[in-house]
C-alpha positions in Angstrom: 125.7 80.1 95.8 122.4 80.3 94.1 118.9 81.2 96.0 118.6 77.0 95.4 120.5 76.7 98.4 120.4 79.7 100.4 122.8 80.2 103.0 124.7 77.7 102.3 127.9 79.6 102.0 127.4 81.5 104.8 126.2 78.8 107.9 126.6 75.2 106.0 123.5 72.7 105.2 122.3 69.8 107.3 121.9 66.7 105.1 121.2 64.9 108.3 119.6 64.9 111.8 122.7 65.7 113.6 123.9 63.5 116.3 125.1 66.2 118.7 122.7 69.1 119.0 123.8 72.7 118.2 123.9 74.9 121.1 121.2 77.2 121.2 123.1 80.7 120.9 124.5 79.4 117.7 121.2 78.7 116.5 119.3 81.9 117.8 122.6 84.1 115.9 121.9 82.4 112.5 118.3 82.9 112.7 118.5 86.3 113.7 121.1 86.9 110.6 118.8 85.4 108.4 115.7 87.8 109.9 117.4 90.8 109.6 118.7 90.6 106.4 115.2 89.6 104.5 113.5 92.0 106.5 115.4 94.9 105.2 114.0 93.8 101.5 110.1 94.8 102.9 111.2 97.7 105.4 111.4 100.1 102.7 107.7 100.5 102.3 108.5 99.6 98.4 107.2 95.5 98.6 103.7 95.5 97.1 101.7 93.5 100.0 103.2 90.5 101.7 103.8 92.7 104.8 100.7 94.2 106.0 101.7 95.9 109.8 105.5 95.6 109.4 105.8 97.3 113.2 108.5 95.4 114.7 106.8 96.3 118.0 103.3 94.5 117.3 104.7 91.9 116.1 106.9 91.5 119.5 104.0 92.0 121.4 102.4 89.0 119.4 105.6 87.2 119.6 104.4 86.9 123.7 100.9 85.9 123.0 101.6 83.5 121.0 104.6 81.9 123.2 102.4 81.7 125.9 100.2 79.5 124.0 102.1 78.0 121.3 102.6 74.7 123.2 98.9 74.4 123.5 96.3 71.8 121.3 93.6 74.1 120.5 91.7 70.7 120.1 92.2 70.4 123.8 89.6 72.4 124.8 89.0 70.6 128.4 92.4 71.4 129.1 92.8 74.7 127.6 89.7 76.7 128.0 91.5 79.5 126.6 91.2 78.2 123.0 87.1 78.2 123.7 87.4 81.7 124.8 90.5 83.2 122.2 88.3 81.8 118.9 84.7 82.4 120.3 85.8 86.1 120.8 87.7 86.4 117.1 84.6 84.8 115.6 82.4 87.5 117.7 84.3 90.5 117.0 84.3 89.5 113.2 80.6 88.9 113.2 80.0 91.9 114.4 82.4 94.0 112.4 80.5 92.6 109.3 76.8 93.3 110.4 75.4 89.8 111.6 73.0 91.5 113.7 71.4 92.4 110.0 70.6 88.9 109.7 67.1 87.8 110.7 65.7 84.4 112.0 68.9 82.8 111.8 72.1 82.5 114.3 75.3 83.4 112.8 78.9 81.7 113.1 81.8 81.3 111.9 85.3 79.5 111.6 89.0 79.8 112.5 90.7 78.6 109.5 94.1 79.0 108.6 94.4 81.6 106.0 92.2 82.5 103.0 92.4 79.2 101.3 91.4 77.4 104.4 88.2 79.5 104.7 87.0 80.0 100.8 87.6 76.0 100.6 85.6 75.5 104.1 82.9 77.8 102.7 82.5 76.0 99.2 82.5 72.1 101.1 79.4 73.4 103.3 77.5 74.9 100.7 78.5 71.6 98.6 77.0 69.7 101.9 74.1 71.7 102.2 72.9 71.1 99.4 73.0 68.1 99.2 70.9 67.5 102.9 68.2 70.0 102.1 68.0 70.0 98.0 69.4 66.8 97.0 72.3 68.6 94.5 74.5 65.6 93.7 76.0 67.6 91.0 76.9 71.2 92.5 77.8 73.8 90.8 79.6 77.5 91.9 79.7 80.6 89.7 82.8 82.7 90.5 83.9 86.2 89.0 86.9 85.4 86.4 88.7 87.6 88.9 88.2 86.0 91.7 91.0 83.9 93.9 91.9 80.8 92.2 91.4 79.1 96.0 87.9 78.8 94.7 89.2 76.8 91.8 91.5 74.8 94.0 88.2 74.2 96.4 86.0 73.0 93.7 88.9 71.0 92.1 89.5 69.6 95.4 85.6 68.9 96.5 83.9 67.7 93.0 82.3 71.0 92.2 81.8 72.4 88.9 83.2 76.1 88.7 81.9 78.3 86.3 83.6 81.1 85.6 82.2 84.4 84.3 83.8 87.2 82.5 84.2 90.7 83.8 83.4 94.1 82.3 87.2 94.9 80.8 86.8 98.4 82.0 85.4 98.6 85.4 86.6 94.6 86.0 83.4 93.9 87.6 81.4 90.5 87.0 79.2 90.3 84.3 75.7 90.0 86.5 73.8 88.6 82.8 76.1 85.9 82.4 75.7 85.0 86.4 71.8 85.2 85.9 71.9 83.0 83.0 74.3 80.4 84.0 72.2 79.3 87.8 70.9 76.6 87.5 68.7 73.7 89.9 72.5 72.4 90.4 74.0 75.7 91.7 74.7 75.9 95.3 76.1 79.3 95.5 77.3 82.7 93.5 80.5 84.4 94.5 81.4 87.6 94.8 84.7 89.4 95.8 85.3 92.7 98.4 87.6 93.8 97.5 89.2 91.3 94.4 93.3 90.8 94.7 94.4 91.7 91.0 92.3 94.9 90.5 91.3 96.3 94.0 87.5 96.5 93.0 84.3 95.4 94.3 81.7 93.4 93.1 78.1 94.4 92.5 77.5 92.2 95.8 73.9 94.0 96.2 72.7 92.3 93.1 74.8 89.2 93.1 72.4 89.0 96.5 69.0 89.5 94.6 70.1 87.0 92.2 70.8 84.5 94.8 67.6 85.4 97.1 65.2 84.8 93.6 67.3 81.7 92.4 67.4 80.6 96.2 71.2 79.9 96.3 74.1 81.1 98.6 76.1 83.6 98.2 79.7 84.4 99.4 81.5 87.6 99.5 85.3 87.1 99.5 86.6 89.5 101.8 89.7 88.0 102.8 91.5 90.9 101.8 89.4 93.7 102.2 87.5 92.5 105.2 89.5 94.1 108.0 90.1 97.7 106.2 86.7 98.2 104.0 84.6 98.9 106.8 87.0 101.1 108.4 87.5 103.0 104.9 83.7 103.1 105.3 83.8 104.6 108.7 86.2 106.9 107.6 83.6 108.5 104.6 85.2 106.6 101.6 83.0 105.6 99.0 82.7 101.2 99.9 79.7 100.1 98.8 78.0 97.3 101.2 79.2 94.1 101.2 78.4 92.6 104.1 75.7 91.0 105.6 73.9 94.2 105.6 73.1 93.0 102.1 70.1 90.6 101.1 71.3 87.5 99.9 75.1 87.1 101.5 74.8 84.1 103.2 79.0 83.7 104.0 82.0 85.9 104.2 86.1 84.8 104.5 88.0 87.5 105.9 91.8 87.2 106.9 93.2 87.9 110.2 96.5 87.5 109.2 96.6 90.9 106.3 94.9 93.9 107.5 93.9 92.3 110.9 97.7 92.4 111.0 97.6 89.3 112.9 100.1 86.5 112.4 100.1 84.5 108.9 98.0 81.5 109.1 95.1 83.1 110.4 91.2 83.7 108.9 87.8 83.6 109.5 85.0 82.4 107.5 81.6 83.8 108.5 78.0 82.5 108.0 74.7 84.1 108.5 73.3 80.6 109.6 74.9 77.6 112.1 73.2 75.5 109.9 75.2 75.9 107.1 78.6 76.1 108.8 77.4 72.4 110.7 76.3 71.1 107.7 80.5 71.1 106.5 81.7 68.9 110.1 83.6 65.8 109.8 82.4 62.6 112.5 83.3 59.3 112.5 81.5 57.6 115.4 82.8 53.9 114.8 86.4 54.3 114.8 88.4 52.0 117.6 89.6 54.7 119.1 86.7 56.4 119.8 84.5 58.8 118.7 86.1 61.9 116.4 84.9 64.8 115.2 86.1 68.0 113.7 84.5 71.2 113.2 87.2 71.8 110.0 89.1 70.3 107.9 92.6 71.0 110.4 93.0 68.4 113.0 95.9 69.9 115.8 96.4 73.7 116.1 98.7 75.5 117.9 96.9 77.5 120.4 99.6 80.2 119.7 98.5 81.5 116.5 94.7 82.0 118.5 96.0 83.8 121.5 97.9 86.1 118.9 95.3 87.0 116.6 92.8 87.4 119.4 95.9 89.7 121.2 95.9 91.7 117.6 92.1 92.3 117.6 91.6 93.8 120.9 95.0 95.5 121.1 94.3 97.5 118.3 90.3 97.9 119.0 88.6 100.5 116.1 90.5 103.0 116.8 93.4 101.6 115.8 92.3 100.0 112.9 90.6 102.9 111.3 93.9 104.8 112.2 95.5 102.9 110.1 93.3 102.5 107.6 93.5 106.4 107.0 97.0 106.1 106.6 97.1 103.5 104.5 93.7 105.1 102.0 95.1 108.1 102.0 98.6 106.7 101.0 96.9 104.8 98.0 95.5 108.1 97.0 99.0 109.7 96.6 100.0 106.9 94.6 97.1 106.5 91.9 97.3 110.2 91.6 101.0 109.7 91.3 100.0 107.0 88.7 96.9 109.5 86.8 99.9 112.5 86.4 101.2 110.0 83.2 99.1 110.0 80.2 101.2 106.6 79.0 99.5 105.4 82.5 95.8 104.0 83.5 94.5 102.6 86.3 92.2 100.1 85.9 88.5 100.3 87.5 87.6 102.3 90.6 89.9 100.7 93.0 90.0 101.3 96.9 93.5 100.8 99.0 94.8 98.6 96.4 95.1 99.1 92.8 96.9 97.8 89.1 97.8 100.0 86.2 98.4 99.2 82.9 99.9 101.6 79.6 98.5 101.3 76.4 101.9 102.8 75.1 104.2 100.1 76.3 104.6 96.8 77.9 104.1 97.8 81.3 106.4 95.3 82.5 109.3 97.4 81.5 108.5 100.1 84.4 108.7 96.7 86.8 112.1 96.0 85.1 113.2 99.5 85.9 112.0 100.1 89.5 113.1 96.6 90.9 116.6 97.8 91.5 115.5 100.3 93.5 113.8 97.7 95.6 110.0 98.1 94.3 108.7 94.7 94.0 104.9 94.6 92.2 103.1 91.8 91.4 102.7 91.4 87.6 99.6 90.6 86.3 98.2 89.3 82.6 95.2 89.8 79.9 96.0 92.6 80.2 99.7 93.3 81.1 99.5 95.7 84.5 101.3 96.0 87.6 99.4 95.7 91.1 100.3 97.0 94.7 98.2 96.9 97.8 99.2 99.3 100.1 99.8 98.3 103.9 101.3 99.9 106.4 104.8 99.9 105.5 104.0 102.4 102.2 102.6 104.6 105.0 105.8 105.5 106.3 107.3 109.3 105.7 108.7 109.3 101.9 107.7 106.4 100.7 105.1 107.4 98.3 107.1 110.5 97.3 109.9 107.9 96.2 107.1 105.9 94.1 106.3 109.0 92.3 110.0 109.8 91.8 110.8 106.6 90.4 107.7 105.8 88.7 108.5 109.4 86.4 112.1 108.1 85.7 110.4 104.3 84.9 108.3 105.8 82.6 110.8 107.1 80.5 112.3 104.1 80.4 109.8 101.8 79.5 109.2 104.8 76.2 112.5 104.3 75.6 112.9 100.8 75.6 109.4 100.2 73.8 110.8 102.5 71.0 113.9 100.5 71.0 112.4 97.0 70.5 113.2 95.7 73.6 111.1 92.6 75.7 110.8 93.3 79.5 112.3 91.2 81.5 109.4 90.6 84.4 106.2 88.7 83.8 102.8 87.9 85.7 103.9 86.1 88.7 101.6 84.7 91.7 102.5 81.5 93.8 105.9 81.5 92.0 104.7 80.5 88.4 105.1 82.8 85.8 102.3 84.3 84.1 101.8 84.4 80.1 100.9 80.9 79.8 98.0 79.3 77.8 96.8 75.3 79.1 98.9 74.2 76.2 101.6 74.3 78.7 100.0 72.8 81.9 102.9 70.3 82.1 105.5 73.1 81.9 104.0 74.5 84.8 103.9 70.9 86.8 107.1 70.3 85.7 108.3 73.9 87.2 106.4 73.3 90.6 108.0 70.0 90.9 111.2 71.4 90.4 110.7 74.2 92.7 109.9 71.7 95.5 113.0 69.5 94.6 115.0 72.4 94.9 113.4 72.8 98.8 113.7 69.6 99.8 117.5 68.8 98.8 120.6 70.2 99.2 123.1 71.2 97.2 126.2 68.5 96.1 129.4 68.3 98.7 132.0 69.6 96.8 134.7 67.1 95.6 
């Protein structure tokens, strides 16, 4: 049977509701196949990302906080206090892991959103709302890095703002601060800047992104959604992370995620802002609806008060210790790996990265080391323009021969890729994010919407009763 319909071999495929209910044990032992069996693909340390604790007992003791709670409206706040409490106390801890206290003659806040999508696109609507109650901007405007998340381009797409993109330095991948400068305009409403970006690992200039926006009186946002809850302990811990936060003139609003190296469950993030004012100005109300007065703070209506209780549980479980713990393990496990990476003159890593970095080969089509390495359970993320592999390192890599293994492999892959360059060969692996492949040019936008609608198909149907 094909990954179209998985499992269907093994447990059968509902095509409809049944009428009788399936007892509960039967249910619980087919779930618990299906667990065990993915999560052996990730608990070899060799799955770039995806899995950022991978500690069967956190996520147990999650597992409780969230049952407790997982019932629960978090929009039911008179019944359930505990919401009030569980995202005042994430938003707090956050604020102050990021400096807010920096910030003068304003009173930060911030956001539970959902994941990094939910706060980037929560961040872009109020400064798009902002701007238009204190500057009149019908017409906004947001200049983003070229490497930074396309959920800024899905935000603007989404929200009527005009992104403009600018290039990056090829070398050290970091935005090109002319091109900003000359591009803001009376229309802009912020400047973006990323800490640390996903393809390359590397920061942004955010100190002068922040002058620029302070002289051209604009926002500015620091995506942090990956980097947020491991830079400042790399910083702690005496690695080189330049400030980002809101330490720095200028940053007016930061998106960090809970749910990667907060190691709290997926569908959790925060999105930060050095003044209530701005975070207000994004709320939804509709005062003359028949049935009654609404309001929302975001752009989710109900929440399970699960995924609060848990992330709130993974903050102050772990307290700094832990985290910078961790994030020793996991910086000095990325060390071993780029140096693993630097001991192959066909091999170069591209910019100054931190815990997470992409090389490239100016020998070969890098892609054929990916080709080599997956049957032995490595799984990259393949990047484009140019062709290089990425992994962030989490806490699975950190485990006890892990990153010997990489080093192993990576000499054997090496070989390989010579080998197969000299021969002639095409790799078999592309770019891949979001489950598109990479390579392609807009001439073939309908390709892709004709893939992602058959993707979708394939979920929602099942495969053909056999005659």
């Amino acid at each position: 049977m094909s990954n179209d319909y998985p499992y269907a071999g093994r447990f059968g495929v509902n095509r409809v509701l049944p009428e009788q209910g399936l007892p509960r044990d039967q249910i619980l032992a087919e779930l618990q196949a299906m667990a065990a069996g993915e999560d052996a693909t990730w608990e070899s340390g060799r799955v770039s990302g995806t899995m950022y604790c991978g500690d069967h007992e956190h996520y147990a003791f999650l597992n409780e906080a969230f049952g407790l709670f997982a019932h629960v409206n978090a929009l039911q706040r008179d019944i359930c206090p505990s919401q009030t409490r569980f995202e005042g106390e994430i938003l707090a801890m956050a604020l102050d892991l990021f400096h807010s206290g920096a910030v003068a003659g304003t009173e930060p806040a911030g956001l539970v959103t959902t994941g990094g999508t939910g706060s980037i696109s929560h961040a872009m609507l109020a400064y798009r709302e902002h701007a238009r109650e204190t500057r009149g901007v019908v017409l906004p405007n947001v200049i983003k890095p070229e490497t930074a998340h396309p959920a800024f381009d899905k935000a603007c797409h989404l929200f009527g703002i005009e992104l403009r993109r600018a290039p990056v330095d090829p070398v050290t991948t970091l935005v090109d601060l002319d091109f900003v400068s000359e591009h803001v305009d009376d229309n802009t409403v912020a400047l973006v800047g990323s800490a640390c970006n996903y393809g390359y690992g590397t920061i942004d200039p955010i100190g002068e992104l922040g002058a620029i926006a302070l002289e051209r009186g604009v926002g500015l946002h620091v995506d942090a959604c990956l980097g947020g809850f491991i830079l400042p302990f790399g910083e702690e811990l005496g690695y080189e992370v330049p400030p980002f936060d809101f330490r720095v003139p200028g940053v007016t609003s930061i998106s960090a995620d809970t749910h990667k190296y907060g190691y709290a469950f997926k569908g959790s993030s925060t999105v930060l802002f050095s003044d209530k004012a701005l975070r207000n100005s994004q709320y939804f109300y509709l005062t003359d609806w028949s049935g009654g007065k609404y309001c929302s703070p975001g752009t989710e209506g109900s929440r399970s008060g699960g995924l609060l209780a848990a992330t709130w549980a993974s903050l102050v479980s772990l307290g700094r210790e832990g985290y910078r713990r961790y994030a020793k393990e996991i910086f000095e496990t990325a060390g071993t790996m780029k140096s693993a990476i630097s001991s192959h003159r066909e091999l170069s890593i591209i910019g100054q990265p931190s815990f997470l970095f992409s090389f490239t080969s100016n020998e070969f089509d890098v892609y054929h080391l990916a080709d080599f390495m997956r049957p032995r359970g490595w799984r990259f993320n393949g990047q484009q323009y140019p062709n290089a592999l990425h992994m962030a390192v989490t806490r699975p890599q950190t485990r006890p021969g892990v990153a010997e293994a990489f080093a192993a492999d990576l000499a054997e892959a090496t070989q390989y890729a010579k080998a197969e360059n000299e021969a002639g060969h095409a790799p078999a692996s592309g770019a891949i994010y979001g489950g598109v492949a990479g390579g392609m040019t807009a001439e073939v936008d309908e390709l892709i919407k004709q893939v992602m609608a058959e993707m979708m198909d394939r979920q929602q149907s099942v495969p053909p009763l056999e005659r």
